[in-house]
C-alpha positions as CSV (number, residue, x, y, z in Angstrom):
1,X,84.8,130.9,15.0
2,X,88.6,131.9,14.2
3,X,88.7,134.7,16.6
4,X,86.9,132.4,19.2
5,X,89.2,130.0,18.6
6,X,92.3,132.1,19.0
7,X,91.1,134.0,22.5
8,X,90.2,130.2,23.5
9,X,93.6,129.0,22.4
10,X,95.7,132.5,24.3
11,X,93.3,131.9,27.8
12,X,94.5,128.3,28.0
13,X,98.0,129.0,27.3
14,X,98.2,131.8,29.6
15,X,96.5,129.6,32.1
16,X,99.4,127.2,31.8
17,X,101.9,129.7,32.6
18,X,100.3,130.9,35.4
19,X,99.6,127.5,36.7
20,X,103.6,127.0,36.2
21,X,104.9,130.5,37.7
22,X,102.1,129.4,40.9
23,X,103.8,126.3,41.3
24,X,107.3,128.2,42.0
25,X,106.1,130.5,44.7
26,X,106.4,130.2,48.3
27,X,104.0,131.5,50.2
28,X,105.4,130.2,53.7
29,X,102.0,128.9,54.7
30,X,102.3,128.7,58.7
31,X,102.3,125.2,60.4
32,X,99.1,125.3,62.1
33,X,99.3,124.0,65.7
34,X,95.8,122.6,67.3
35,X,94.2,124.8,69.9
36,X,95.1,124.4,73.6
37,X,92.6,122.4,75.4
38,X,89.5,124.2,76.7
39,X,90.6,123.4,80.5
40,X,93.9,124.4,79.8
41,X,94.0,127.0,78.4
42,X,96.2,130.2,79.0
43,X,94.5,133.5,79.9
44,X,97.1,134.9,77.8
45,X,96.0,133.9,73.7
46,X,98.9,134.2,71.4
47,X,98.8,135.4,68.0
48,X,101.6,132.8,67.3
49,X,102.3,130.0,68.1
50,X,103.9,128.1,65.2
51,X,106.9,128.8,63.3
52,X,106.6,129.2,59.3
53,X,108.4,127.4,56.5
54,X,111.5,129.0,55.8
55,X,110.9,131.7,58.1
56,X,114.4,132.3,59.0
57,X,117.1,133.7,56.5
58,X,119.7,131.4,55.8
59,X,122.2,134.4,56.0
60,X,120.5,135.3,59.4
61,X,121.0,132.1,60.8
62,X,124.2,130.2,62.2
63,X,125.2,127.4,60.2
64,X,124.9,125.2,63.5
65,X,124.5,125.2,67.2
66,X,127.5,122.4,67.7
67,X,129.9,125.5,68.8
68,X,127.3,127.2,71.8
69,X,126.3,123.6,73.2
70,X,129.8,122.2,73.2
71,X,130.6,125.4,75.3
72,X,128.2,125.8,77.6
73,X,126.5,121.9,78.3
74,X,129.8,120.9,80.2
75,X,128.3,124.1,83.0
76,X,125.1,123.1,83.3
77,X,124.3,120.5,86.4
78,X,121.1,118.4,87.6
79,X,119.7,119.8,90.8
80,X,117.8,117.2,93.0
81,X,116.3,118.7,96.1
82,X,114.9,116.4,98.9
83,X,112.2,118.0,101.3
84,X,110.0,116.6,104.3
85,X,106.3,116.1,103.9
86,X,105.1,119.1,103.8
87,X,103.5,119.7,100.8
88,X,104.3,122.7,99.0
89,X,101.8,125.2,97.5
90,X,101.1,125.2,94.2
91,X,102.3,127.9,91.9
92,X,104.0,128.8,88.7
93,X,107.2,127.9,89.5
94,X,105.8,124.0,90.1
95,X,105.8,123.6,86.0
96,X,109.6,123.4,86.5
97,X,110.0,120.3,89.2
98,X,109.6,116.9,87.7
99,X,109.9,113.4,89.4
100,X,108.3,111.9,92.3
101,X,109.4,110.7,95.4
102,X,108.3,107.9,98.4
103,X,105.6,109.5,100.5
104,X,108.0,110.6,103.4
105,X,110.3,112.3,101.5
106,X,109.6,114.8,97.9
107,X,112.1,114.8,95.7
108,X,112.2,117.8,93.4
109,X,114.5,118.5,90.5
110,X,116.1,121.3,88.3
111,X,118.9,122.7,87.0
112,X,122.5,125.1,88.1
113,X,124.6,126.9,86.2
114,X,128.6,126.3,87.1
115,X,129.7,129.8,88.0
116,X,133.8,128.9,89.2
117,X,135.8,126.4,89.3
118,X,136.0,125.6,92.6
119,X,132.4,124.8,93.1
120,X,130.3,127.5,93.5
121,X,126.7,127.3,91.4
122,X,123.8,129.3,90.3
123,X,120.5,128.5,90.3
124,X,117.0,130.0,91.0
125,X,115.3,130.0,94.5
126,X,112.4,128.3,93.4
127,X,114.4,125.0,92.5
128,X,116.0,124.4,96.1
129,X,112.8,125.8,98.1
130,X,112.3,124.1,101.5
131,X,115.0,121.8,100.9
132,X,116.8,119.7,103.5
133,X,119.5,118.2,101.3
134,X,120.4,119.4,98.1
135,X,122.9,117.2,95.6
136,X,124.0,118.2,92.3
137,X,125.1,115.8,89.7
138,X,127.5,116.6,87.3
139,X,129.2,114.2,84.8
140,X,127.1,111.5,86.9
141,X,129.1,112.5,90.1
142,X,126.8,112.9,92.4
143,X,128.0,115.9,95.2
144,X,126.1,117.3,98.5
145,X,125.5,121.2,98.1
146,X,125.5,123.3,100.4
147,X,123.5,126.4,100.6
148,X,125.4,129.9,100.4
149,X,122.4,132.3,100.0
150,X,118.8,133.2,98.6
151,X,117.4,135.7,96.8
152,X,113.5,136.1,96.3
153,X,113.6,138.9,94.7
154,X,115.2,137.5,91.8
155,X,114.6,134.3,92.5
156,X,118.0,133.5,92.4
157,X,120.6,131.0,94.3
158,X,123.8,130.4,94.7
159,X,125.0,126.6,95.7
160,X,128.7,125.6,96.6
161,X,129.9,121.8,96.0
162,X,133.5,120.9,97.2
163,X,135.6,120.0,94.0
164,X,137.8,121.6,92.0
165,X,138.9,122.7,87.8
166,X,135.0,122.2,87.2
167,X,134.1,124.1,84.0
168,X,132.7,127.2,84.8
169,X,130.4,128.8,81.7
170,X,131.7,131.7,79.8
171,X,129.9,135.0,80.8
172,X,128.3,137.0,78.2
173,X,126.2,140.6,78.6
174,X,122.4,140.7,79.1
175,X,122.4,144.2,78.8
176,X,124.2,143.8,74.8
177,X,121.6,141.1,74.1
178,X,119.4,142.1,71.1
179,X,116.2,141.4,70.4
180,X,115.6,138.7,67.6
181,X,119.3,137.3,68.5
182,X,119.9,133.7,68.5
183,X,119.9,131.8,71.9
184,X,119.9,128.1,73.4
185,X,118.1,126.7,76.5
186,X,120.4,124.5,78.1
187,X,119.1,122.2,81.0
188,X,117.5,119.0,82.2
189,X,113.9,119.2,81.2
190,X,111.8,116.0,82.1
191,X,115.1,114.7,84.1
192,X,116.7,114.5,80.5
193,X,120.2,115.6,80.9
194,X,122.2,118.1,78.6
195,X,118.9,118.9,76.7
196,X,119.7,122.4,74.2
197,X,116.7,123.5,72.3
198,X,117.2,126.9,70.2
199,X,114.9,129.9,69.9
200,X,115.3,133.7,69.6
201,X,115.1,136.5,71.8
202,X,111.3,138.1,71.6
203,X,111.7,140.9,74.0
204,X,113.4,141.8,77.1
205,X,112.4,143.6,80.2
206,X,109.1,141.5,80.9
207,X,107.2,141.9,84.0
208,X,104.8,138.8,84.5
209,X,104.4,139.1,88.5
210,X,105.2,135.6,89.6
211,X,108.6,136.9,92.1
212,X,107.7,136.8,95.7
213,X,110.2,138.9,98.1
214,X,109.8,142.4,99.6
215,X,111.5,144.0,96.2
216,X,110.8,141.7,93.2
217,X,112.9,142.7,90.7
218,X,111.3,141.3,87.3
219,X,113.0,142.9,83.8
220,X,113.1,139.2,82.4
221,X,114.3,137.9,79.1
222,X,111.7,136.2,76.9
223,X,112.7,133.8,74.5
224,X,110.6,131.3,72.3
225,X,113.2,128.6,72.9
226,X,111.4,125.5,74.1
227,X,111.8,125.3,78.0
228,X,109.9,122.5,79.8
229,X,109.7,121.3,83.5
230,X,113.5,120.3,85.0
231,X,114.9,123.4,83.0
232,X,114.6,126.3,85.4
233,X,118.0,127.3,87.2
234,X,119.7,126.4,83.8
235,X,121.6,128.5,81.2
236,X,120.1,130.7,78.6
237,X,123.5,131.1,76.4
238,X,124.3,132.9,73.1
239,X,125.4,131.2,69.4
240,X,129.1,131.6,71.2
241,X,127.9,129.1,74.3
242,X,128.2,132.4,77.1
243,X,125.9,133.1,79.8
244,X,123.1,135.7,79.2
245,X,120.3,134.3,81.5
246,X,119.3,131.6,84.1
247,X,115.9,130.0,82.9
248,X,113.1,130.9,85.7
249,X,109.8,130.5,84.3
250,X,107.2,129.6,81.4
251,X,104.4,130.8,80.6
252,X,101.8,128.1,80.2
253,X,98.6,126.1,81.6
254,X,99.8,122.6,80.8
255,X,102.8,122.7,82.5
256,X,104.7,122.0,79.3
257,X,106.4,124.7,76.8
258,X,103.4,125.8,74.9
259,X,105.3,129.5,74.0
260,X,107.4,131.6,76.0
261,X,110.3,131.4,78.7
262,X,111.4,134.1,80.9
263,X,115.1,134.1,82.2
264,X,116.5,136.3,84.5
265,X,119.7,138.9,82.6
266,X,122.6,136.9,83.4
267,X,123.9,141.0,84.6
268,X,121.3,141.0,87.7
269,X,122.2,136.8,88.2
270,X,125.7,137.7,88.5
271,X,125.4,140.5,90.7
272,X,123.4,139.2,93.1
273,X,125.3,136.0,92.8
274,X,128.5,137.7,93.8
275,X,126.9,139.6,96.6
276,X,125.4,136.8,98.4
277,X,129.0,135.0,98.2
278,X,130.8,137.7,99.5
279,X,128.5,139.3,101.7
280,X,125.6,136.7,102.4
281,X,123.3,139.2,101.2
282,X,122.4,141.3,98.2
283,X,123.9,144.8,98.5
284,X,120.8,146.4,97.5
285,X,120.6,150.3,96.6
286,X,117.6,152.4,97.4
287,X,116.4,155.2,95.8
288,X,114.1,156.2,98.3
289,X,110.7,155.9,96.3
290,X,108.3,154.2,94.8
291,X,107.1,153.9,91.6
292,X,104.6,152.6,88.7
293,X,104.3,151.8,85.3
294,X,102.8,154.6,82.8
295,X,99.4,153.7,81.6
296,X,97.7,155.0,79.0
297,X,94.9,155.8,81.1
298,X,97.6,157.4,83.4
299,X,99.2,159.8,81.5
300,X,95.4,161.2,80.3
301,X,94.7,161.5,84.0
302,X,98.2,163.2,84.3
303,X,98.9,165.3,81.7
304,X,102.1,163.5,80.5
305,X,103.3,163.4,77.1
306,X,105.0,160.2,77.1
307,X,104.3,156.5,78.0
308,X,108.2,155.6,78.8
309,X,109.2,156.3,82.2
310,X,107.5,155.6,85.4
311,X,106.1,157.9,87.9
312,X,106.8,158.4,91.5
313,X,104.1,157.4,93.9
314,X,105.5,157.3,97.2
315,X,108.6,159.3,98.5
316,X,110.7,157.8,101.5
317,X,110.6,160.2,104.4
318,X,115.0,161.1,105.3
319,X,115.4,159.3,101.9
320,X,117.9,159.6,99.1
321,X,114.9,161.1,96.8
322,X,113.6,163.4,99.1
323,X,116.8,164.3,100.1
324,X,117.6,165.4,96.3
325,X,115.0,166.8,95.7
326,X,112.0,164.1,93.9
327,X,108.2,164.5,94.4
328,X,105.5,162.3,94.0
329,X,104.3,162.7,90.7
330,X,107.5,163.1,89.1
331,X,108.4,161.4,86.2
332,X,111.4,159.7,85.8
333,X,112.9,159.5,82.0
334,X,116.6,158.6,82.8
335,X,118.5,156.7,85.3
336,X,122.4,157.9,84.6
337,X,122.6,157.3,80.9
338,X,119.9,154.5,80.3
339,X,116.7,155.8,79.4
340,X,113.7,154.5,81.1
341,X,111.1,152.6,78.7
342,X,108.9,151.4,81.9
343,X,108.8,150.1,85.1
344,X,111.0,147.0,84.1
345,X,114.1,148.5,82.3
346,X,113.8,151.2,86.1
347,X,114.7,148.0,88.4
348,X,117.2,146.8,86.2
349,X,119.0,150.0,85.4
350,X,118.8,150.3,89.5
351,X,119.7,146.6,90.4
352,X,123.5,147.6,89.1
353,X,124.5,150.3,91.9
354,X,125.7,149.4,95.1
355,X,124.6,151.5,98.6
356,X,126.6,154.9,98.5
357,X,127.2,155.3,94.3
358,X,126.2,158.2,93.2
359,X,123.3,158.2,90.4
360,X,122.0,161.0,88.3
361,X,118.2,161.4,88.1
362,X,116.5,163.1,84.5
363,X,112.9,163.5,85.5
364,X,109.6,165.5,84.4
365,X,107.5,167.7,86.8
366,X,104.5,169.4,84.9
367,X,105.9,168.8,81.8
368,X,109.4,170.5,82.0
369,X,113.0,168.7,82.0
370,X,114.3,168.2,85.4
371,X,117.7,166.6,86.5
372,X,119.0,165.7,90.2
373,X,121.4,163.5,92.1
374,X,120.5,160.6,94.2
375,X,123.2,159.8,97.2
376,X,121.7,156.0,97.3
377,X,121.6,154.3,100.5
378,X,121.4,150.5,101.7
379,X,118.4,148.8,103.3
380,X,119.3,150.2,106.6
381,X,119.5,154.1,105.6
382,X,123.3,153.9,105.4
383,X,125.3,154.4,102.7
384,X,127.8,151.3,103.0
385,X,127.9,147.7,102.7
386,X,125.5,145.8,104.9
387,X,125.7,142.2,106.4
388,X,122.4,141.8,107.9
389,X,122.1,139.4,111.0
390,X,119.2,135.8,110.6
391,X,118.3,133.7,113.5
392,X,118.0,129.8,111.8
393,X,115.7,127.7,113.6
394,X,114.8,124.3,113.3
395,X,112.9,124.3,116.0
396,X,110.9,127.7,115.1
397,X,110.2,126.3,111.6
398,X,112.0,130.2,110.4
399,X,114.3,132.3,110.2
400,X,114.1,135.7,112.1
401,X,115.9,138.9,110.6
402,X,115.1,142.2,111.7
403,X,113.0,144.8,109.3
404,X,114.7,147.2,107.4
405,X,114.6,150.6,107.0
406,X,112.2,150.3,103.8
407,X,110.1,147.7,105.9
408,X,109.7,150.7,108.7
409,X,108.4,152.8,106.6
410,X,105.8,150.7,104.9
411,X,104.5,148.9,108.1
412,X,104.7,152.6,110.6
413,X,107.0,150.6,113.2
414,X,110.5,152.0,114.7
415,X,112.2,148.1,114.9
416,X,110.7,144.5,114.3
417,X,111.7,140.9,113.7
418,X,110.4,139.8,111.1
419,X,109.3,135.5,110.0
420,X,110.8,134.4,106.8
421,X,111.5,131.3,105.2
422,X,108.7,130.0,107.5
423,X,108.7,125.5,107.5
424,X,107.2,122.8,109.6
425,X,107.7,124.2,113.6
426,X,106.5,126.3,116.3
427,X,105.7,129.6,115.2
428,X,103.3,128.1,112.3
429,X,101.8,125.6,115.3
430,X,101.3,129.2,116.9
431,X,99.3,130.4,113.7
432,X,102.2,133.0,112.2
433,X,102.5,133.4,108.8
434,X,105.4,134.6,106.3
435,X,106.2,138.0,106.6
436,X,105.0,138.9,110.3
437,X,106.1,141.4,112.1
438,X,107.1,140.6,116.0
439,X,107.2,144.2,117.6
440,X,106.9,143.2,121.1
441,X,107.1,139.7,122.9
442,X,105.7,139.9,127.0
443,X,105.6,143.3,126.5
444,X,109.8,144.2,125.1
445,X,111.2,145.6,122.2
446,X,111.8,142.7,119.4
447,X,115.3,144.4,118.0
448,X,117.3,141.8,117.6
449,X,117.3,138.3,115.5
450,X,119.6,136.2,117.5
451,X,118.0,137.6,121.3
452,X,114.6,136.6,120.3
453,X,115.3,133.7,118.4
454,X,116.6,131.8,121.5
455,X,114.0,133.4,124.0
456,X,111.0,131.7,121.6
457,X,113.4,128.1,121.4
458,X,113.5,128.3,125.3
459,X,110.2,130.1,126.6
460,X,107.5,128.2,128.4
461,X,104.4,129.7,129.6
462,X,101.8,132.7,129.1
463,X,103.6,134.2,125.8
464,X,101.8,137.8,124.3
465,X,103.0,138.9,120.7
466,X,102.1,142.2,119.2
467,X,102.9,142.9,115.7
468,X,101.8,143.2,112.1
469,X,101.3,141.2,109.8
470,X,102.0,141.1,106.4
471,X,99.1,143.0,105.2
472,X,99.7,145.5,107.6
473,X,97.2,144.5,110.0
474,X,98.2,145.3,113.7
475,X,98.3,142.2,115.3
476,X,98.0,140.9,119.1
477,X,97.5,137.3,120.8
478,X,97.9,135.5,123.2
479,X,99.4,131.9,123.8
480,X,99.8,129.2,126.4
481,X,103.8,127.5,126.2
482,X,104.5,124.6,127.2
């Protein structure tokens, strides 16, 4: 009974100093959030989507954000764009315009990034789509923007208000941006002005296919910093308040933050932002190829040893590839000194060069090590600076520009005009679409923007237009002007 006694006695005591060491333990049980609704939900499922108790390091984190907002919410403006009646289809980019508007006018909203002092403004593409007056409000001034230029392929834009000593944000470096680093979202979600919400980098070099254009360039930032509807076209900024991305996208069913943000690298944002104010157009450079992502599946098929890289399907013909040298097949490891992880960190590493830099090549054919030199060229073949001539129409409902020397190649025509920013007007009356191809109008060459333009405005009776359209298609019809 003694001994029984004694082991009785022992278990209970040790059971109260278990029950006392438990009690000191964190375990850092995660905040469980409640599924997404069953009609909402994403087709992508995230593994999470909470943040745990005390997950952070105090010695990891900054004491506060007071320093990054104070520098960076004085750059940020509320973008209101006012368009016709047209409704606009609906995509991703939608999530990001908030407010309403009376029936004959839409009133869309977002937010611009104060770039210099004397007025000029970036923002993305998406936010000032089809707009026929833009006005940006800063410090509740209220200004009329005008439009310098668009980028698709980035979806970036660049806005110019007349005013002076605004406080442009401090620039930072997308390309020095680490993974797991600090950052703030800075915009106008919900129409809420100055709104900072914090999160961390979680990757960089996304590709999540939602950039229109002829070249998408996607190698976005992904951060878990809220971002909500009103913020896209605002500042992604470090813990020291500078510029390392413009807010473009979220990734979410509801329309809300529910995960993940995207921002375009404040590096591309500011190159193309520079080019379309000095030349009205983004210098592109073109390697003279084209090229995928290495699959798994791909590299079996292949042969190749790695997944990072991407392979060369398609080789311009009188291009700078061919002209060095590349194949299709090739794999390319190395673009200068950056190596090559996919097909996102290949546009970015090109979206740096201008038309005539030289660029050194490190690529793998059959396995062995290869290296050459690409001569890049512009759109047009050249090697210099290019200022491409538009046709703006009211009247069309477009504006006309002819194809480049990429667009040649992938459509099999020697010239074209081609339909972009296609609105309410004649050639969608006629039946065009974005993207066609005018090759021949009554039976002459379509070669230049500004002749055919005003022919079309002017032209009255039994009009043929041959063509292709955007698919490729050849295309040929018939209309009756009046």
């Amino acid at each position: 009974m003694n001994s029984l006694f004694k082991t009785t006695g022992v278990s209970f005591l040790a059971g109260l100093a278990g029950a006392a060491v438990w009690s000191t333990i964190d375990f850092n049980e995660p905040e469980q959030f409640p599924d997404f609704p069953q009609g909402n939900q994403t087709e992508v499922s995230f593994a999470s989507q909470y943040r745990p108790v005390n997950s952070y390091p105090s010695t990891d984190a900054p004491i506060s954000f007071v320093e990054a907002s104070e520098n960076s919410t004085e750059s940020v403006v509320f973008i209101k764009n006012f368009s016709g009646t047209d409704p606009r289809r609906y995509s991703m980019f939608d999530y990001f315009f908030g407010g309403g508007g009376a029936p004959s006018q839409q009133v869309s909203t977002g937010s611009g990034v104060i770039i210099s002092g004397d007025g000029y403004i970036v923002t993305n593409n998406h936010v000032i789509d089809r707009a026929e007056t833009i006005e940006v409000v800063h410090k509740k001034r209220t200004y009329k923007a005008t439009l310098v230029g668009t980028d698709k392929n980035t979806d970036i834009a660049v806005l110019k208000i007349e005013e002076t000593n605004l406080p442009a944000i401090k620039r930072g470096s997308s390309r020095d941006l680490k993974i797991g680093e600090w950052v703030l979202a800075v915009g106008n979600p919900f129409n809420l002005t100055s709104t900072v919400t914090a999160g961390i980098v979680s990757a960089k070099e996304r590709q999540i296919n939602i950039l229109g254009g002829d070249f998408p360039l996607e190698s976005f930032i992904q951060t878990d910093a809220p971002i909500n509807p009103g913020n896209s076209g605002g500042a992604l900024v470090n813990i020291n308040g500078e510029l390392v991305g413009i807010n473009t996208a979220i990734l979410s069913r509801t329309g809300s933050y529910t995960g993940y943000g995207f921002a375009v690298p404040v590096d591309i944002a500011m190159k193309v932002s520079n080019d379309l104010i000095q030349y009205g157009e983004v210098q592109k450079a073109i390697p003279g190829i084209e090229a995928v992502e290495i699959t798994p599946e791909l590299a079996e098929e292949m042969k190749i040893e790695t997944l990072n890289g991407v392979i060369v399907t398609h080789v311009i013909k009188n291009g700078a590839a061919e002209r060095s040298g590349l194949q299709r097949n090739d794999v390319i490891t190395k673009l200068g000194s950056q190596a090559i992880t996919g097909k996102g960190s290949f546009e970015e590493a090109l979206s740096y060069y201008y038309p005539g830099d030289d660029l050194s090549v490190t690529y793998l054919r059959n396995g062995s090590a290869k290296t050459a030199n690409l001569h890049l060229q512009n759109l047009e073949g050249g090697n210099g600076v290019i200022k491409r001539e538009f046709y703006n129409s009211a009247v069309l409902g477009a504006r006309l520009e002819a194809v480049n020397t990429i667009e040649k190649d992938k459509f099999g025509v020697d010239y074209g005009i081609k339909i972009t920013g296609l609105t309410r007007g004649y050639l969608r009356e006629l039946g065009l679409r974005e993207g066609f191809v005018i090759t021949q109008i009554n039976g002459d060459p379509a070669k230049d923007p500004n002749k055919v333009g005003a022919y079309l405005e002017k032209f009255s009776g039994r009009l043929l237009l041959e063509g292709v359209a955007s698919n490729g298609q050849p295309f040929m019809q018939t209309y009756n002007v009046r």
